[in-house]
C-alpha positions as CSV (number, residue, x, y, z in Angstrom):
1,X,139.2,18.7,-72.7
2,X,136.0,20.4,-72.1
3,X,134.6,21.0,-68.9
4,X,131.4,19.1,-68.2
5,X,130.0,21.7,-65.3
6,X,130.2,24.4,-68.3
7,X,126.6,26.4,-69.3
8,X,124.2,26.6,-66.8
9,X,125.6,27.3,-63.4
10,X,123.5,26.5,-60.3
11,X,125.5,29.2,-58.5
12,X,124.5,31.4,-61.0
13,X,120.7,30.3,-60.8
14,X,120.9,30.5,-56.6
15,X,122.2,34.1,-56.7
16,X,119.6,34.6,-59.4
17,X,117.2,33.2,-56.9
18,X,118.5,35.2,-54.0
19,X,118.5,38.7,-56.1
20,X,114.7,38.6,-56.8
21,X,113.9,37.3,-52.9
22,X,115.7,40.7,-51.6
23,X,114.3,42.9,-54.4
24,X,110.4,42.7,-52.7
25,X,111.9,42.7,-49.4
26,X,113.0,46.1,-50.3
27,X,110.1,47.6,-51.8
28,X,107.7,46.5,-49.6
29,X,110.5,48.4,-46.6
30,X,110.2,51.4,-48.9
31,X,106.4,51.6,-48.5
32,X,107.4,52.5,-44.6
33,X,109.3,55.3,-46.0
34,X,106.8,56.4,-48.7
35,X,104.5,58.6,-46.7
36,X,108.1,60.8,-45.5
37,X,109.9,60.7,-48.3
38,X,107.6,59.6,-51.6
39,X,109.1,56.7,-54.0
40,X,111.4,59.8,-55.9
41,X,113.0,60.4,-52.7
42,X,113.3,57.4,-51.2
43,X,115.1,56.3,-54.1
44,X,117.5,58.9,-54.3
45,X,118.2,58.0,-50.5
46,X,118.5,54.1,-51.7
47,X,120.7,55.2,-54.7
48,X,123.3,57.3,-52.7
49,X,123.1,55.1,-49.7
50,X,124.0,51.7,-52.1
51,X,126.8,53.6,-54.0
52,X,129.0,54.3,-51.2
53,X,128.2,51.0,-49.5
54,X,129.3,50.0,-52.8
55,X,132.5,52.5,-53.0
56,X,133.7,51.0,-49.4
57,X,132.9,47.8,-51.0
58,X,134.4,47.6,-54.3
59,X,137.2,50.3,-54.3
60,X,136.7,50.9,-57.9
61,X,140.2,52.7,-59.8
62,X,137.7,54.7,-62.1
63,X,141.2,56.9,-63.1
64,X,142.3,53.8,-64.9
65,X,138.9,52.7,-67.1
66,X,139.0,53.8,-70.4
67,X,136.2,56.0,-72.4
68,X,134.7,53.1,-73.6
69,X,134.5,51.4,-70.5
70,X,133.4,54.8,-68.7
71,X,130.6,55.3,-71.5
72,X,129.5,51.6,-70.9
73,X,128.8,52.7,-66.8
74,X,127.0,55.7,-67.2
75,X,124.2,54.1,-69.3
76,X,124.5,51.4,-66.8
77,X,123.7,53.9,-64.2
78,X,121.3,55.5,-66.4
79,X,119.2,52.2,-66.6
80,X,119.6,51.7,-63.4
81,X,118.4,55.4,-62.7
82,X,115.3,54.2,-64.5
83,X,114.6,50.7,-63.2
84,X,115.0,52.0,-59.4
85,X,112.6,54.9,-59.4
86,X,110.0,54.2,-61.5
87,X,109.9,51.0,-60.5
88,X,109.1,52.7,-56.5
89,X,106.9,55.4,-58.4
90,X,104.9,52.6,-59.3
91,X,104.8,50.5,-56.3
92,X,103.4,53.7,-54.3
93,X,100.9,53.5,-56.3
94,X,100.0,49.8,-57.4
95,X,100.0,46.9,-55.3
96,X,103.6,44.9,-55.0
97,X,102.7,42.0,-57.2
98,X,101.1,43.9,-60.6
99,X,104.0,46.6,-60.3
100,X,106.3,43.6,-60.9
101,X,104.5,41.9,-63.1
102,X,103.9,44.4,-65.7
103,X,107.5,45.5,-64.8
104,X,108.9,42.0,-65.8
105,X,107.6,42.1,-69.7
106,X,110.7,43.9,-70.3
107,X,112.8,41.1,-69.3
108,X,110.7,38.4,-70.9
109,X,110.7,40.5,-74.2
110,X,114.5,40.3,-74.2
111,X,114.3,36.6,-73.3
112,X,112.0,36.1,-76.4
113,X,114.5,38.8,-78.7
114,X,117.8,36.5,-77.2
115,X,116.7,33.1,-77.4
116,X,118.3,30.9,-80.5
117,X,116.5,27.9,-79.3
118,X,112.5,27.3,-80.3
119,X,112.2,25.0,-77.1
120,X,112.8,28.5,-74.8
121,X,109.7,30.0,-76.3
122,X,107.5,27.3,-74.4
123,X,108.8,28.1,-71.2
124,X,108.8,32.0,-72.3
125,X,105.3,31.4,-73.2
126,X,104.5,29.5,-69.8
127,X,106.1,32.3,-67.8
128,X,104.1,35.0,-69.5
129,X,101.1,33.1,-69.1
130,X,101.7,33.4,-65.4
131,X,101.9,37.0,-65.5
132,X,99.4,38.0,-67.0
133,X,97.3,35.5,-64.6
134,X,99.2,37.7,-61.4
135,X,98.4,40.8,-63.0
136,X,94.5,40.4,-63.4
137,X,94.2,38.0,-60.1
138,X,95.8,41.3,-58.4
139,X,93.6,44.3,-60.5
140,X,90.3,42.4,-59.9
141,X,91.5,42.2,-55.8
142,X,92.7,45.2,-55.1
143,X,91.6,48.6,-56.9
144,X,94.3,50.8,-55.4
145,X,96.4,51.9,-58.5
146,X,95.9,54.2,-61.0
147,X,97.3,54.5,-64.8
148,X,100.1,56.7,-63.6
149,X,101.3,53.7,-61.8
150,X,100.9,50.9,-64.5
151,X,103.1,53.8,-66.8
152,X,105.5,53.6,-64.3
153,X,105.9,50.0,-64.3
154,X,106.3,49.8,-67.7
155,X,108.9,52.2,-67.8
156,X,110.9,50.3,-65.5
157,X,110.3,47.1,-67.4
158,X,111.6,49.1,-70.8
159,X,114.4,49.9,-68.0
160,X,115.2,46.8,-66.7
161,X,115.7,45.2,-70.3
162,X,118.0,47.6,-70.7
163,X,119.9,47.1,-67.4
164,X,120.0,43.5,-67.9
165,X,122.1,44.3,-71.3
166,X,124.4,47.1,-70.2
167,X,124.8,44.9,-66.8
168,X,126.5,41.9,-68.7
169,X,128.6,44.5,-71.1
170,X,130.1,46.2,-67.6
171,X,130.6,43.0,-66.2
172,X,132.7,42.2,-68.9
173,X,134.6,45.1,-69.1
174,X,135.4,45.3,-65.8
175,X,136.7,42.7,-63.1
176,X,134.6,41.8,-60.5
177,X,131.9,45.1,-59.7
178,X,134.0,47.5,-60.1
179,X,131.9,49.3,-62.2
180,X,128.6,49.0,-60.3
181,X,129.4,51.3,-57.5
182,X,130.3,54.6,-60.0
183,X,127.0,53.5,-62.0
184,X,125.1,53.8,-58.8
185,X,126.2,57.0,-58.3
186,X,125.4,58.2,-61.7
187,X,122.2,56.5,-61.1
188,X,121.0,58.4,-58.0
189,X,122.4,61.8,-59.8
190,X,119.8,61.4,-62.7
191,X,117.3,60.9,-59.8
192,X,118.7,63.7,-57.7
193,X,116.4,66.1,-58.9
194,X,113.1,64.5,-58.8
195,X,113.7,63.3,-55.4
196,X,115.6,66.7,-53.7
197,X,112.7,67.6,-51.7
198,X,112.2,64.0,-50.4
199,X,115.3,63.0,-49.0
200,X,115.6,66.4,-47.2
201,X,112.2,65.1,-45.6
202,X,113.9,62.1,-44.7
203,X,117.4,63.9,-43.6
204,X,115.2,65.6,-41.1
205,X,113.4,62.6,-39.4
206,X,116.7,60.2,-37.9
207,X,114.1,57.6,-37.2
208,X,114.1,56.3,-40.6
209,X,117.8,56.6,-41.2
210,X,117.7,52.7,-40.7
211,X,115.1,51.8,-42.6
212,X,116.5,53.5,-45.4
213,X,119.7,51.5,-45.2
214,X,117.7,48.4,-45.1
215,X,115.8,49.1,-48.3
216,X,120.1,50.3,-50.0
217,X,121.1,46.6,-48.9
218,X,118.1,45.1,-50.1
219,X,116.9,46.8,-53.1
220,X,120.5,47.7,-54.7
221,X,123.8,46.5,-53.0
222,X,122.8,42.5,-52.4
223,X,120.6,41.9,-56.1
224,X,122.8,44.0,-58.3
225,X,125.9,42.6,-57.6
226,X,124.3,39.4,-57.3
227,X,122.9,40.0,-60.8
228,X,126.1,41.0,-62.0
229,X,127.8,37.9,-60.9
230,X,125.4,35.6,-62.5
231,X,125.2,37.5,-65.8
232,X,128.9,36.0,-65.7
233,X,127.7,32.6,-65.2
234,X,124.2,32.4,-67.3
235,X,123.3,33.2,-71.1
236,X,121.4,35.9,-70.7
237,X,118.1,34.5,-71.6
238,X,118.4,32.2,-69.2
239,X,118.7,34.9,-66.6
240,X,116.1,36.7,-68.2
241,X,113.5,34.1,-67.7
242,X,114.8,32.9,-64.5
243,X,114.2,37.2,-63.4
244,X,110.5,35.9,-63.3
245,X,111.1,33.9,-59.8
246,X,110.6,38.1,-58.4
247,X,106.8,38.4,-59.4
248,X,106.0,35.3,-57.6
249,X,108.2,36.8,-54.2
250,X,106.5,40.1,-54.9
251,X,103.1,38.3,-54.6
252,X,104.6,36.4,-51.4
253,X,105.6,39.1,-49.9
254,X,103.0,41.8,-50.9
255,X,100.5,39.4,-49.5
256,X,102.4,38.2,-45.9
257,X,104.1,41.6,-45.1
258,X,101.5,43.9,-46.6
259,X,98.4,42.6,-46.8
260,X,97.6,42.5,-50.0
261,X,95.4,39.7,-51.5
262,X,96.4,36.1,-53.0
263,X,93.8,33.7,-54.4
264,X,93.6,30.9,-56.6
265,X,94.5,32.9,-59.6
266,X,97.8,34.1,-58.1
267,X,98.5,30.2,-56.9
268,X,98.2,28.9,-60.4
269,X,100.0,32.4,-61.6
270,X,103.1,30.9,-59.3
271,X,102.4,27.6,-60.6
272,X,103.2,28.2,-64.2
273,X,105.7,30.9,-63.4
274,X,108.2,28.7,-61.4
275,X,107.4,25.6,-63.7
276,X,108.4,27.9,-66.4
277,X,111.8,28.6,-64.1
278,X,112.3,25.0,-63.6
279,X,111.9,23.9,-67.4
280,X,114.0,26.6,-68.6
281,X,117.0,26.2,-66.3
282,X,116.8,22.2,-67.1
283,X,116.7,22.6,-70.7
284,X,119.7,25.0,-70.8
285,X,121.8,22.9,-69.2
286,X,120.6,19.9,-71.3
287,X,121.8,21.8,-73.8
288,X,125.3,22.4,-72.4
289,X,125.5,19.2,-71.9
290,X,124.7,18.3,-75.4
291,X,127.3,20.6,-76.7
292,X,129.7,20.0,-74.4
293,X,129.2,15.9,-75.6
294,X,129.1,17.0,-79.3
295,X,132.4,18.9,-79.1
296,X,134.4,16.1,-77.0
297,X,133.2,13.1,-79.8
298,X,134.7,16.1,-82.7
299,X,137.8,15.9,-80.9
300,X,138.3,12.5,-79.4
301,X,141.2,10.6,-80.5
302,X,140.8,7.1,-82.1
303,X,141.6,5.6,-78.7
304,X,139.2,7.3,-77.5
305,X,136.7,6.3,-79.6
306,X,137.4,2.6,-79.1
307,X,137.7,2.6,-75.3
């Protein structure tokens, strides 16, 4: 017997959901800490903060993984190294909403490279659409970014693709997150020295101590082991497309808590983006439902069939 609730989870899509909500909500905290620290050190801070929240957390038994498993984390945390700081590198100098967007054709590529189903490349297309829409809506209103920044985003889009891969591989390798708190580590030593000189800036000033804690819990600890627990719960197109719910919360949030602009472009960007969200997360779990149909009438009995 075949269970009918099998395919797309909706508690895979709601932690989905809540991953890219807290993801702005940290970055646009960082920007407090950007003029003490700058985005390298700020994310060494969020990176050694989030691993031993993690550690206390988790409890990893690293002694017991094998090499494989071991090799698996550290490009994990490598990825990770990548998506977190140039990802901040490029909000510090971009606005919130085109750092993510440019940031997010990594996952959509890997959404286009994993999808077996020609249906996906409407609501691929429909999503990317609404990207590019954000993008220019948010160039053509504010001129505060430079090229340096739009490198940076794309090198934590080339990152993220990456970490959405080598996420689900951990995951599967090892129960529950064990593996995300050593990855973390690993992570915010490959960023150690880029960002030395910052987070001794921020050692020395205790009145930020807090909001650096915020911007661990909200830009590490609560989406990647959300994201980890949904890769366990959605094909990973699925959860690549449904990743492009953050550029619309980065436009939310960039324009309530940081003043940054939202026009009609950006409300038709949202528009296509979460329609895209909607029609991909209905058709996949059409599709497990067809399956799951398909594979009960192979093996009904001839009872069955005659009830």
């Amino acid at each position: 017997m075949v269970d009918r609730t099998a395919g797309i989870s909706m508690t895979g899509v709601l932690l989905v959901v809540a991953a890219t909500i807290s993801l702005p909500l940290g970055a646009s905290v960082a920007t407090q800490l950007f003029p003490i620290g700058g985005a390298w050190g700020v994310s060494v801070v969020r990176l050694l903060l989030a691993s031993v929240l993690l550690l206390l957390i988790a409890r990893p038994t690293p002694w017991r993984w094998s090499l494989s498993a071991w090799r698996e984390v550290v490009l994990f945390g490598i990825s990770l190294a990548g998506l977190n700081a140039f990802f901040f590198a490029a909000v510090e100098r971009i606005p919130l909403g085109v750092a993510v967007a440019i940031e997010f054709v990594g996952p959509l590529a890997l959404a286009v490279i994993l999808s077996t189903n020609r249906r996906d490349l409407i609501w691929i297309t429909m999503a990317g659409i609404g990207l590019v829409v954000l993008g220019v809506e948010s160039l053509a209103g504010d001129a505060s970014f430079d090229v340096l920044g739009l490198v940076y985003a794309a090198l934590a889009g080339v990152s993220w693709a990456f970490y959405i891969l080598l996420s689900a591989r951990v995951g599967k390798r090892l129960p529950g997150i064990e593996g995300l708190p050593m990855a973390t580590l690993v992570a915010a030593l490959v960023v150690l020295p880029f960002g030395f000189t910052g987070l001794i800036d921020i050692l020395n000033v205790p009145e930020a101590y807090w909001l650096a804690l915020g911007v661990a819990l909200l830009s590490t600890v609560i989406p990647v082991s959300f994201e980890m627990a949904a890769l366990r719960r959605l094909p990973r197109n699925a959860f690549s497309i449904l990743l492009s719910l953050e550029p619309v919360f980065a436009a939310l949030i960039g324009w309530v808590l940081l003043d940054q602009t939202f026009g009609l472009l950006r409300s038709l960007a949202i528009i296509l983006i979460v329609g895209a969200t909607i029609g991909m997360t209905v058709a996949a779990a059409r599709m497990s439902r067809e399956v799951v149909d398909q594979h009960e009438a192979r093996t009904a009995t001839p009872d069955d069939t005659t009830a």
